[in-house]
Phi, psi and omega in degrees: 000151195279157185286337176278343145315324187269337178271337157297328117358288237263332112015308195256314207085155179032055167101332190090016191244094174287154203279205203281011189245014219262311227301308233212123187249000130238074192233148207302143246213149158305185143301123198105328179247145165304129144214163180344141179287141149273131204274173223266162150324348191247325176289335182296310182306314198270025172247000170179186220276163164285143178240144189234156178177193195239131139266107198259115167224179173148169177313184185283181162076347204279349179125336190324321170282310193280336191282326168326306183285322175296303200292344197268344196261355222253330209274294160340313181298303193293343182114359195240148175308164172211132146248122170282109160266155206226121163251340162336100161267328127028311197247074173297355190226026156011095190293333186237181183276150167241118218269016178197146180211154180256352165309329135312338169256303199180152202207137172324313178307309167286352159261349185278330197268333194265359186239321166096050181255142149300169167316297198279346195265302167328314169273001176286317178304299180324304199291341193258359172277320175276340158299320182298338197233065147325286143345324189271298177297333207251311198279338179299320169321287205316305192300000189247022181272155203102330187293187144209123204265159149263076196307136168235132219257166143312151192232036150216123181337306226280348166291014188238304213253326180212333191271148205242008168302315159319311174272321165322296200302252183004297184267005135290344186279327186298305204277332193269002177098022197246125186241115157289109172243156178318082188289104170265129164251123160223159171315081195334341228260335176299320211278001147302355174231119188275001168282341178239044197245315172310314173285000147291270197331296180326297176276355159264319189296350190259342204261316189298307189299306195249005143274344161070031167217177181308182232195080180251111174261123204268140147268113184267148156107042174306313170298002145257354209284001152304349202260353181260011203094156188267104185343102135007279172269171143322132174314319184297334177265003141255021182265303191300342188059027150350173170329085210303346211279327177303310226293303178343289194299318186293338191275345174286318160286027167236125169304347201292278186312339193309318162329320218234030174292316118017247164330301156312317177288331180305316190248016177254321178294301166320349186248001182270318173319311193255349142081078182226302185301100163194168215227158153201139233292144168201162194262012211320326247260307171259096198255327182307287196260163145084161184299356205274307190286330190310284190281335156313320180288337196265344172274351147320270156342307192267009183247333161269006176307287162327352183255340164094005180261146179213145213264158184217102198273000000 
């Protein structure tokens, strides 16, 4: 465990895990208990400056550390602060230094050992403990104005998709003046398979719908996705998401799914209904030269626009 787990330990006691109202004595209250008003956006606004940056979330495996890091050495080449926030208590084996770890508040390893939660029920509690401790998050920010931050988000779906901790935390940085957009990451290696390529469209389209911020979804590991069998279409017909009508009918020719077209159809019609979805493809691997820099450049544009800055390659 890192030594600042042990001293928090040694401090907090019961594990190093407090319960979630313990952190703070003017720290944001659950649902259910009063806490302080928070102030409205326009009142926020005149009190400091806007801070801009990316929130990186998508499933576990998707890359999600590695894109953080690639995007700050990416930024950095251009001239601009970069700060890496680590909100993953999960996430112990950091490839670079980070100018914020939630590791310091509470770590998957201590809560799982002091509440006897599984991996997903922990991290869920993590999140709603950093929500509850807002505060905690909000005075470590001020040293980072100036910056353009990198959220590197926790690697389980349903804080994306239905939980609603995550997203508090997401609209408090909005109150504290910091305006953000969604980096969604997933595995290129899904759109070789068209069942679970639908169930990507499904699960990014649910995650744009209940984070509620601008929106870029990326296929990350492009330099595997060969290693996995060969695309059915053209790349352009899963970056762009097209007629979904095709993918059906190739998912149709497996007896297995053939049962089950119906559905598949059903739910390809929900993601074309809200014409929300389409990806683009990236490389972290490939920063110099080449389509890799291309596309880090094209989530560039759409998460740094609002800032009047346009990157110069």
């Amino acid at each position: 465990m890192r030594a600042v787990g042990e001293g928090r330990r040694a401090l907090l006691g019961n594990g190093g895990v407090p319960p979630l109202t313990q952190h703070s004595p003017a720290q944001p209250r659950l649902k259910g208990i009063v806490c302080p008003p928070q102030p409205s956006m326009a009142e926020s606004s005149r009190g400091g400056s806007l801070a801009f940056g990316q929130v990186v979330i998508g499933p576990p495996g998707s890359g999600k550390t590695s894109y953080c890091h690639a995007m700050r050495d990416f930024l950095g080449r251009l001239g601009r602060r970069v700060a890496v926030v680590n909100l993953d208590p999960a996430n112990e084996a950091l490839p670079g230094p980070c100018a914020l770890d939630i590791a310091e508040l509470v770590t998957l390893a201590d809560v799982m050992g002091s509440l006897g939660l599984g991996p997903n029920g922990g991290l869920l509690y993590c999140m709603e403990y950093l929500a509850a401790n807002a505060d905690w998050l909000r005075d470590r920010l001020r040293a980072l104005r100036g910056h353009y931050v990198l959220f590197d988000c926790p690697g389980q779906v349903e804080l994306y998709t239905h939980h609603q901790a995550l997203k508090d935390v997401f609209g408090q940085l909005a109150k504290w003046n910091f305006r953000l957009a969604a980096v969604h990451l997933v595995d290129s290696h899904y759109c070789t398979d068209p069942g679970k390529f639908i169930s990507v469209l499904c699960t990014s389209l649910s995650t744009m719908l209940h984070v509620e911020l601008p929106h870029v979804n990326v296929l990350s590991k492009m330099d595997l996705i060969e290693q996995y069998g060969k695309l059915a279409f053209n790349l352009d017909y899963y970056t762009e998401v097209l007629d979904l009508s095709y993918l059906v009918d190739h998912l149709a020719s497996d007896p297995f799914f053939r049962n089950f077209r119906r559905l598949n159809e059903k739910l390809v019609e929900v993601i074309e209904d809200y014409s929300l979805v389409s990806f683009v493809p990236l490389n972290v691997q490939v920063t110099q030269q080449g389509q890799g820099a291309l596309h880090v450049q094209q989530l560039l544009f759409v998460s740094s626009e609002p800032q009047g800055w346009k990157p110069q390659l």
